[in-house]
KEZA-199185 format. One record per residue: residue number from 0; residue in three letters; x negated, y, z negated of N, C-alpha, C in turn. Coordinates in Angstrom, 3 decimals, always signed. Atoms other than C-alpha are relative to their C-alpha. Example, Ala and Ser with C-alpha at 12.3 -4.5 7.8 and 13.67 -1.06 7.14 Angstrom:
% KEZA-199185
0;ALA;-0.890;-1.190;+0.000;-12.300;-4.500;-7.800;-0.900;+1.200;+0.000
1;SER;+0.820;-1.190;+0.060;-13.670;-1.060;-7.140;+0.770;+1.090;-0.730
This chain:
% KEZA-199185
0;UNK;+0.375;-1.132;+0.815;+50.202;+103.129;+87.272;-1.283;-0.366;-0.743
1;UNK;+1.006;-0.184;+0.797;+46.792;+103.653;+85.969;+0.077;+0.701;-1.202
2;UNK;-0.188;-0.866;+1.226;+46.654;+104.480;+82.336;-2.212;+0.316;-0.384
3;UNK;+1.430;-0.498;-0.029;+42.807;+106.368;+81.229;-0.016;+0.254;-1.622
4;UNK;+0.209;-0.013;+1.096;+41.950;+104.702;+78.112;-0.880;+0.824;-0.934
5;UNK;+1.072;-0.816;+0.938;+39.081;+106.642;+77.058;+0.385;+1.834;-0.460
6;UNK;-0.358;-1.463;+0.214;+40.806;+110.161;+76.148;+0.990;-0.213;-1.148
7;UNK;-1.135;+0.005;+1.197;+42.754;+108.683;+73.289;+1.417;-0.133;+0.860
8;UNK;-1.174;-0.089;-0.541;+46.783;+109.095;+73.696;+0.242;+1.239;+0.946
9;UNK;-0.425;-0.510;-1.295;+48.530;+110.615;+76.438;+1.282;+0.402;+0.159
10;UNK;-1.043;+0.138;-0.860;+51.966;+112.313;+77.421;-0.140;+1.160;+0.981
11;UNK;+0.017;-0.668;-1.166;+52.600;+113.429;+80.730;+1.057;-0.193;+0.633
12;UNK;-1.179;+0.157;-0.860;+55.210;+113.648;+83.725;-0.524;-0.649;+1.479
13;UNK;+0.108;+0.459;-1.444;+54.788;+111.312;+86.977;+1.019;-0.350;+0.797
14;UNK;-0.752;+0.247;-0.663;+56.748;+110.951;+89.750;+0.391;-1.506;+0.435
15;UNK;-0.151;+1.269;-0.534;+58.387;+107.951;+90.497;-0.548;-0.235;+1.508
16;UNK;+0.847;+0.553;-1.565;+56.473;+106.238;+93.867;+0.935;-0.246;+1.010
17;UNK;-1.320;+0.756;-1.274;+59.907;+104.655;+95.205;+1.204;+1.256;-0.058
18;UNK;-0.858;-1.103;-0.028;+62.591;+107.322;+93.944;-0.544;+1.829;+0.514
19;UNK;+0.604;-1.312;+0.373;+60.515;+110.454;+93.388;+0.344;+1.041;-1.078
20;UNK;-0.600;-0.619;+1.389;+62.359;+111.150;+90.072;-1.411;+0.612;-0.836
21;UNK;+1.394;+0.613;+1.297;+59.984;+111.913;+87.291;+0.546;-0.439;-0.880
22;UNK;+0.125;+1.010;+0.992;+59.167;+109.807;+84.385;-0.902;+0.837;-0.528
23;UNK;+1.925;-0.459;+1.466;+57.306;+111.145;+80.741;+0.102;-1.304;-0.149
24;UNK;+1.649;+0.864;+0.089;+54.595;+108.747;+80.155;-0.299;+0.604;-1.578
25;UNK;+0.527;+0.247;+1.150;+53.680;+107.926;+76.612;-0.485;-0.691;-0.838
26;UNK;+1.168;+1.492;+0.465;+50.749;+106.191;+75.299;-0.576;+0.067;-1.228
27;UNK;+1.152;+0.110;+0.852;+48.748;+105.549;+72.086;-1.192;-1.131;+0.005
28;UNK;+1.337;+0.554;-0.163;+45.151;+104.137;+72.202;-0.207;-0.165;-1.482
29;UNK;+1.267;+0.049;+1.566;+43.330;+102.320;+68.992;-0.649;-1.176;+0.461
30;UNK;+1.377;+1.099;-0.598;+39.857;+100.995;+69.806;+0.131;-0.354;+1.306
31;UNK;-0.028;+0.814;-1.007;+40.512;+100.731;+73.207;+0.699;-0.435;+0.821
32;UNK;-1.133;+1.009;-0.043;+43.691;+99.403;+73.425;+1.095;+0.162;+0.067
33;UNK;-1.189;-0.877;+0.400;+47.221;+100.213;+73.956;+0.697;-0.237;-1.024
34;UNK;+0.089;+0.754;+0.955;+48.425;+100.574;+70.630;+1.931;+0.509;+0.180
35;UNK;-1.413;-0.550;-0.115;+52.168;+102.242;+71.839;+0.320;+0.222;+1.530
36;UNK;-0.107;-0.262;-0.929;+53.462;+102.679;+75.195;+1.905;+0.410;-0.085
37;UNK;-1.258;-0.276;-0.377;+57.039;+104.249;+76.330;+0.036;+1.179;+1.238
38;UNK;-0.235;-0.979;-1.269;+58.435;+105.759;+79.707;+1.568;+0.240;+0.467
39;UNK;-1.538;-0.553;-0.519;+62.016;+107.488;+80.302;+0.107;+1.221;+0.848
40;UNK;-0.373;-0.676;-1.217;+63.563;+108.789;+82.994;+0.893;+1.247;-0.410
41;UNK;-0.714;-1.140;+0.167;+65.600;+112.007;+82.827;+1.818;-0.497;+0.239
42;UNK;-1.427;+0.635;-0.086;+69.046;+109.822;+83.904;+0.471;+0.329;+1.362
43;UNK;-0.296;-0.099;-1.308;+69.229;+111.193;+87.320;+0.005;-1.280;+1.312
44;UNK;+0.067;+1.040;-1.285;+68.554;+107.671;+89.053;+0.992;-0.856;+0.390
């Protein structure tokens, strides 16, 4: 998973690659940097 530091924080929904579940995606950026990250599944796997 590529995360795209320069837009600040981030949530979104991606599909898992191996299941095809989705996953939210949740990031915070300071300076650059990840300053928070978390990713949960819906419980279906």
């Amino acid at each position: 998973m590529l995360l795209d530091l320069t837009g600040g924080g981030q949530t979104y929904v991606e599909d898992c690659e191996v299941c095809c579940n989705p996953i939210s995606i949740y990031f915070e950026v300071d300076d650059g940097a990840i300053a928070g990250f978390q990713a949960e599944t819906s419980g279906q796997i």
